[in-house]
Structures are given as C-alpha cells and as structure tokens.
C-alpha positions in Angstrom: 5.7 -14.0 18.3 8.8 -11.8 16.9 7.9 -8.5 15.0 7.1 -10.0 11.6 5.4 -8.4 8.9 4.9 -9.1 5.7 1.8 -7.6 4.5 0.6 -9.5 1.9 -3.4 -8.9 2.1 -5.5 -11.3 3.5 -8.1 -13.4 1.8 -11.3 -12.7 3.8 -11.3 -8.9 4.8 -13.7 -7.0 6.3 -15.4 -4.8 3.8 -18.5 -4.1 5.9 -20.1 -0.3 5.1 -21.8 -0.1 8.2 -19.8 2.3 10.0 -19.7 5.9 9.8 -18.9 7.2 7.0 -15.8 9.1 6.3 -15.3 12.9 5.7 -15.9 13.0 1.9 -15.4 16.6 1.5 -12.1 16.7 1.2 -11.7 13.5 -1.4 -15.0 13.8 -3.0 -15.1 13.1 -6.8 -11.2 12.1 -6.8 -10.0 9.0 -8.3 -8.0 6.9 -6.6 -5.7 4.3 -7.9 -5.8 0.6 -5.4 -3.2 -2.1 -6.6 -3.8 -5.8 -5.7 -7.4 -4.6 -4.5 -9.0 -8.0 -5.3 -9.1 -9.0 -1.7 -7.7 -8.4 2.0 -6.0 -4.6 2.7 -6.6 -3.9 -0.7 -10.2 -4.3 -0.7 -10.5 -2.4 2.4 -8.9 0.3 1.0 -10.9 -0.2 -2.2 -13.8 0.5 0.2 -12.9 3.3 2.5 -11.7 5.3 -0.7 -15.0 5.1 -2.0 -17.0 6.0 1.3 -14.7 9.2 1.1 -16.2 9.9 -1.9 -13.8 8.7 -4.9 -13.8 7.0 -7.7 -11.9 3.7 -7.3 -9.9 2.2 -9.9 -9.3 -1.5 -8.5 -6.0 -2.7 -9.9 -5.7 -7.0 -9.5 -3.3 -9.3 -11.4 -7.4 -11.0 -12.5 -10.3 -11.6 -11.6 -11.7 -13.7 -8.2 -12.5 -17.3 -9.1 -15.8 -19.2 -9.2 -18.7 -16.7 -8.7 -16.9 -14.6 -6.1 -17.6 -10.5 -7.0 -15.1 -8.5 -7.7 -14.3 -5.4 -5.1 -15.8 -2.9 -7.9 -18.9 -5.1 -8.0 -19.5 -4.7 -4.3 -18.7 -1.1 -4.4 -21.2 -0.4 -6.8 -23.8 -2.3 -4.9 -23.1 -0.6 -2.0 -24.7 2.2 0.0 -22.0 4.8 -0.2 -22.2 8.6 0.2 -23.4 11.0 -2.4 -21.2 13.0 -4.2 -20.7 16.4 -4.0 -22.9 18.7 -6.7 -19.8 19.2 -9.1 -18.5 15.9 -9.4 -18.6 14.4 -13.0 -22.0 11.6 -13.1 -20.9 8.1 -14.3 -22.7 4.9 -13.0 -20.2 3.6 -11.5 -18.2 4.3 -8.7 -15.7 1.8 -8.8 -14.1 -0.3 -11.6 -12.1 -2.9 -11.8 -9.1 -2.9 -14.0 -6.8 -6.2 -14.5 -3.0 -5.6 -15.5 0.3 -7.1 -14.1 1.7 -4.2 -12.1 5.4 -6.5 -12.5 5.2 -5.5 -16.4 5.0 -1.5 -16.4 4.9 -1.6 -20.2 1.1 -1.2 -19.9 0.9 1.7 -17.4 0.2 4.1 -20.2 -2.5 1.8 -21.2 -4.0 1.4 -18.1 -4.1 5.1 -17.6 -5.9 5.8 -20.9 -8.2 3.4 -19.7 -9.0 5.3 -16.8 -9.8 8.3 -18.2 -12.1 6.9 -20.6 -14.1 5.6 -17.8 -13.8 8.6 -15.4 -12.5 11.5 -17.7 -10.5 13.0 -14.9 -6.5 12.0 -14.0 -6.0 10.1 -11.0 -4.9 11.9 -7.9 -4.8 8.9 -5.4 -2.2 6.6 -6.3 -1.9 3.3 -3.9 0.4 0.9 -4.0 -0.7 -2.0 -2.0 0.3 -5.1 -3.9 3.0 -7.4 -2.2 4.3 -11.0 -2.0 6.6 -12.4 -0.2 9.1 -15.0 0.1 10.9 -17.6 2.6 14.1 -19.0 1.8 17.9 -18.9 3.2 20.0 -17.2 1.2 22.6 -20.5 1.1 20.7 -22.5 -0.6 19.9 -20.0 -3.7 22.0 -20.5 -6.9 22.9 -17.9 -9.7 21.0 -18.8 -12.4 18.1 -17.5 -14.2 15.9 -20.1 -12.7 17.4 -19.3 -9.1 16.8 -15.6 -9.4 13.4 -15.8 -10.8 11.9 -15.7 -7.5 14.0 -13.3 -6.4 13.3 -11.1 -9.3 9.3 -11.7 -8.7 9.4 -10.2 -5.5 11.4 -7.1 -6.3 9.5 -6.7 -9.2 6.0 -6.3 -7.6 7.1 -4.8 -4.0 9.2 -2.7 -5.8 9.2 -1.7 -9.9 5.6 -2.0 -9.5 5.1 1.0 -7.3 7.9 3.0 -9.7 6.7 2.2 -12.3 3.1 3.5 -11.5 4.6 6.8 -9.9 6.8 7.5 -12.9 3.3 7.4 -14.9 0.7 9.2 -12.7 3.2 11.5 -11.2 3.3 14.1 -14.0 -0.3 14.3 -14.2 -0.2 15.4 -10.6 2.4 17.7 -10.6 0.3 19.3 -13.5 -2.5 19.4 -11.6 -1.0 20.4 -8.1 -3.0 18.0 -6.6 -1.8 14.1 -5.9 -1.0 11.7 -3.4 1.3 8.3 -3.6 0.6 6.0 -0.8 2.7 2.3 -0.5 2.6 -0.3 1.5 5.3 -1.0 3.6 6.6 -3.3 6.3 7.9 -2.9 9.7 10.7 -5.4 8.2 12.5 -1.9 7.1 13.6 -1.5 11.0 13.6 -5.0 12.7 15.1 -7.3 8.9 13.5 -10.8 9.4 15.6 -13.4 8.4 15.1 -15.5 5.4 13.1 -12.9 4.1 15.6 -11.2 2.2 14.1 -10.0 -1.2 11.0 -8.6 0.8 13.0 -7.3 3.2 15.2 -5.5 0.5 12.1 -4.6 -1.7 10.1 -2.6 1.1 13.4 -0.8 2.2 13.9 0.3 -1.6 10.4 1.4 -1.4 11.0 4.0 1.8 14.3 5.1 0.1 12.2 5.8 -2.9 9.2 7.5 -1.2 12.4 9.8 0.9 13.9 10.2 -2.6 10.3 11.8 -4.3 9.7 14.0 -1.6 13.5 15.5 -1.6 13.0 16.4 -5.1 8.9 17.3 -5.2 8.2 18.0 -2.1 7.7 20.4 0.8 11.4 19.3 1.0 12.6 21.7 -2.2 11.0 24.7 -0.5 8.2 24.9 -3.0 5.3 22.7 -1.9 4.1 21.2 -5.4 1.0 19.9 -4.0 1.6 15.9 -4.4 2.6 14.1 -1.2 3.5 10.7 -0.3 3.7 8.0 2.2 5.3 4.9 2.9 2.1 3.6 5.8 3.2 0.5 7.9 -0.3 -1.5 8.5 1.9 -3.1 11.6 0.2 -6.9 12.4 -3.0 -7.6 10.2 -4.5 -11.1 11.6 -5.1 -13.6 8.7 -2.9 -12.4 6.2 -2.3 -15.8 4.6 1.3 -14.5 3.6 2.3 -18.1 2.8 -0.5 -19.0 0.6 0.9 -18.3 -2.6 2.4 -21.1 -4.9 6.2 -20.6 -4.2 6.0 -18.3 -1.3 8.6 -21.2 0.3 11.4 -22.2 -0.9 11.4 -26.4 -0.8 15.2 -26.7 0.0 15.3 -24.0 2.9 12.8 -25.6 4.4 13.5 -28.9 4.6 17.0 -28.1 5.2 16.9 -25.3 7.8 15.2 -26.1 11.0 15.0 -22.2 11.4 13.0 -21.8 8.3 10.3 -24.1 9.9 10.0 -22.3 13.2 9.4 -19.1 11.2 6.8 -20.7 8.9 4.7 -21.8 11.3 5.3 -18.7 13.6 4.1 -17.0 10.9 1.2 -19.3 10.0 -0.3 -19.4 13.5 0.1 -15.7 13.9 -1.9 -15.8 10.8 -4.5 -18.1 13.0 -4.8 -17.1 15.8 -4.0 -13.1 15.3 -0.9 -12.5 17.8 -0.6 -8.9 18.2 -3.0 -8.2 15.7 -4.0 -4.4 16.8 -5.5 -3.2 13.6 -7.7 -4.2 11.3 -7.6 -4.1 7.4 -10.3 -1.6 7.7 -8.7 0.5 10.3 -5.3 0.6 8.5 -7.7 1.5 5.4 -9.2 4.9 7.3 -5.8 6.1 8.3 -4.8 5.8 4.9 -8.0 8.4 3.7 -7.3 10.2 6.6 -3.6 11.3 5.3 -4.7 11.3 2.2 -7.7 14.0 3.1 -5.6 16.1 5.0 -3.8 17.9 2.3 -1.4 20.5 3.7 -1.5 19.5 7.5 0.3 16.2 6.7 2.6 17.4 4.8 5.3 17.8 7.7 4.9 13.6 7.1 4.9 13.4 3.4 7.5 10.8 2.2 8.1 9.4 6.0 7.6 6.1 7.7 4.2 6.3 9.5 3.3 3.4 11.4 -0.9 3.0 11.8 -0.6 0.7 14.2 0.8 3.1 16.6 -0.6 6.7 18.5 -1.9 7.5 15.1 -4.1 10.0 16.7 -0.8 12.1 18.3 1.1 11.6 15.2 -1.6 13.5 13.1 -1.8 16.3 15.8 2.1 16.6 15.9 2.2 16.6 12.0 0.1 19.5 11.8 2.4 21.7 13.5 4.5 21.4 10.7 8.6 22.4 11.2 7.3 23.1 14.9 6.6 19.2 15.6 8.5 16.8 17.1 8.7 14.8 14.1 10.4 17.7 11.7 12.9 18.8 15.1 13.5 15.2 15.9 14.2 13.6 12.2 11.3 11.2 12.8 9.9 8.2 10.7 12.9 8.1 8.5 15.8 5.5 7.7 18.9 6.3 9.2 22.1 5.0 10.2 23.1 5.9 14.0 27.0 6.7 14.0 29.5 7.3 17.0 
C-alpha cells in the first residue's frame, strides 16, 4: 500500500496500564492539554500523560455514546503512579472537558475552566484532533455549501491547533516552562491525491510549528523555555479514517475510478494493518518522551519528527544540540530543493 496517512485516531485503542511506567519525574504534577482524546491516539496519549505523572485535561467534540466511559473516567480508575510530594492534591487525575476546538471563541473559557479544576496553567499543550477528507478537486464547486467541507477540515487540523497556542502560549512564556505538540502526517512530504484540504491543513501546521519556534525559540538565541513539535505517528492500524459522516465526497467517488482504489486501499490498510509499525501507545510514549526531555530536545523543537522511524538515534543525535546531524544537516524541516 502507498505511503498514506491520515491520522485520524482510531476507535478501539489500546489503553492498557500494564506496562512499565514512564519516568514521571520530569512531568510530574504538569497539566497537559489532549485534543480529540475521546478515543484512538488521543486516548493513548490521554493515558501515557497521566502515567508520567500529569494532570490530563481530555478535550473531545462530546461525550462517547451509550454507556461507554470517557478517557478521564478510566484514568481515574486506573492504577497510575503517585505523585511527587509537592504536587497540588485534587481527586482527580484526569478530566474531561467538551468544546468544539473548530470555534476558538471558547478557548478562554475552557482555560478558566481548567484552572478551576487544577489551579495551575497548562504546560502540555496537544493537538491531536483531525479529520479527513476524500474528494477530487474537479468535482468541488464555489459555493458556500461546496466549501463547507473544505472549511471543516482546515478548521480543526488547522485553526484548532492556532487557536489553542495563541491561548496557552502566553501562559508558558510566563512561566518558562511549556510544550506544543501536534499531530501531523507524513502527507507533508509524499501529498496524497484527493486529499487536498488535509493535505494542505497538516502542511500549514509544520509551517506554523517552524514559524513559533523562529520567533520563541532556541531559534532567537534566547531559549524561552516552551518547545514544540510537529510528531508524525507514521501508519497506525485501524484508524477508521473514513468512518466519519462526509469523510467521502458522493460525486468523486462514483465518478473517479481513482477515488475508489484509494478508499479501499485505505480501508483494508485500516483492516488488515499494512505497514502498521507503531502502535497508538508507542506513538503516545515518544510523545512524553520529547516532552520530558526539556533542554536536550530542543535541537528538535519546531521540526518534523517521525516516531515511526530510529526514534531511539534521533533522540541521541538531538541531544548533541548544534553538534548533531540534524542542526549541521537542516533536518526534519520543509524545504524546497533548488538547482
């Protein structure tokens, strides 16, 4: 199956707490900020955060149907590492927290919210929410109707994650002390077709993540203390991408034979797990990992890091800082090779 990757989190992770747990030292008594942490990567992350020793503000567009719990639910009834002796008491570990991360009006809100629960700023912002959608590009009209989809996907892949920087990042800054984690997509370096608005959206997002550390970070030549990074999961297996309402467009498809293929390439990759060489809960630990380092990943702070890949070398090179490959080289960034 071709490289493709839309990560929209998948429906039945795997949020087992059975294996060791993380360093918490380094992350105990934080909060951290999960978008679309309802199910799939999100949950995971939900998870590892709070094995690390964090308070976990779960972010979801609402609440699981039926009788199914919600992530903070099973956080809380989990057995998860004690504090630290200096972090604030509350009964809960983790919370959940329902807002539409595509209206940013409420971000204050939302952040009032979460002090009132944990009476501490959040230092961990994650922005793991994403949809998708197929559809050619010939068969779109402008109109308001034909750009709402459009719009939808930029909105949450992409204003989303602004929108929730442009409100948590002053309070890290303040503090000296935060780090801004997205969701990306290999689809920055290898564009699938028919994917255009993700593909566009999760490029926007590295550009933006390049952008914040050229003007707060290591970058300026006064480290400020807030780092960020846009963290490729690579291929997830059971991702149900396609499940959402709309996720297709009806014309492309029956239209455009090549819109087919790629459904169902991307359906039984979903199935069957082609390629699939990390797990949600995997991706989840390299994400505490950066986050925990602090100073020694800074030499990767607003880059393109893939966890699929020699994430193990990658760390060990990073914290050589302007003596590693990746500062010498001009790694894990988007660039345009010229004659």
């Amino acid at each position: 199956m071709p490289n493709i990757c839309p990560h929209q989190p998948p429906s039945s992770p795997t949020t087992s707490t059975s294996t060791s747990p993380l360093p918490s030292f380094p992350l105990s008594g934080k909060t951290a900020l999960i978008t679309g942490a309802s199910h799939g990567i999100g949950r995971s992350l939900a998870f590892a955060f709070a094995r690390a020793g964090c308070f976990v503000a779960c972010v979801s567009h609402s609440l699981p149907v039926l009788d199914i719990p919600t992530t903070a639910t099973l956080i809380n009834a989990a057995s998860l590492p004690s504090f630290s002796p200096d972090t604030p008491e509350t009964k809960d570990r983790a919370r959940d927290f329902i807002y539409d991360i595509t209206a940013p009006s409420p971000f204050a809100q939302l952040e009032r919210d979460i002090l009132k629960w944990v009476d501490q700023p959040v230092t961990i912002l994650v922005n793991n929410a994403g949809i998708a959608r197929i559809e050619a590009v010939e068969y779109q009209t402008a109109t308001a109707k034909g750009m709402e989809n459009w719009n939808k996907v930029i909105a949450t892949n992409l204003t989303g994650p602004v929108g929730l920087t442009y409100q948590f990042l002053p309070g890290m800054l303040s503090a000296s002390d935060g780090c801004i984690m997205s969701v990306g997509s290999r689809n920055v370096v290898v564009p699938v077709p028919f994917m255009a608005a993700y593909n566009v959206s999760k490029i926007g997002l590295l550009k933006f993540h390049e952008t914040l550390e050229r003007e707060v970070g290591g970058g300026t030549g006064i480290h400020r203390g807030v780092l960020n990074f846009y963290v490729v999961p690579g291929n997830i297996s059971d991702t149900n991408i396609l499940k959402r309402e709309g996720s297709v467009d009806e014309k492309s498809y029956r239209e455009s034979e090549r819109v087919r293929n790629l459904v169902e390439r991307i359906e039984d990759a979903g199935k069957k797990g082609d390629n699939a060489a990390t797990s949600a809960q995997e991706f989840a630990e390299v994400c505490v990992r950066l986050a925990a380092m602090g100073k020694d990943a800074e030499i990767l702070s607003g880059r393109y890091v893939d966890a699929e890949r020699d994430v193990e070398a990658l760390l060990e090179d990073a914290r050589k800082g302007e003596e590693s490959k990746i500062y010498k080289m001009g790694l894990y960034q988007l660039k345009v090779d010229r004659l």
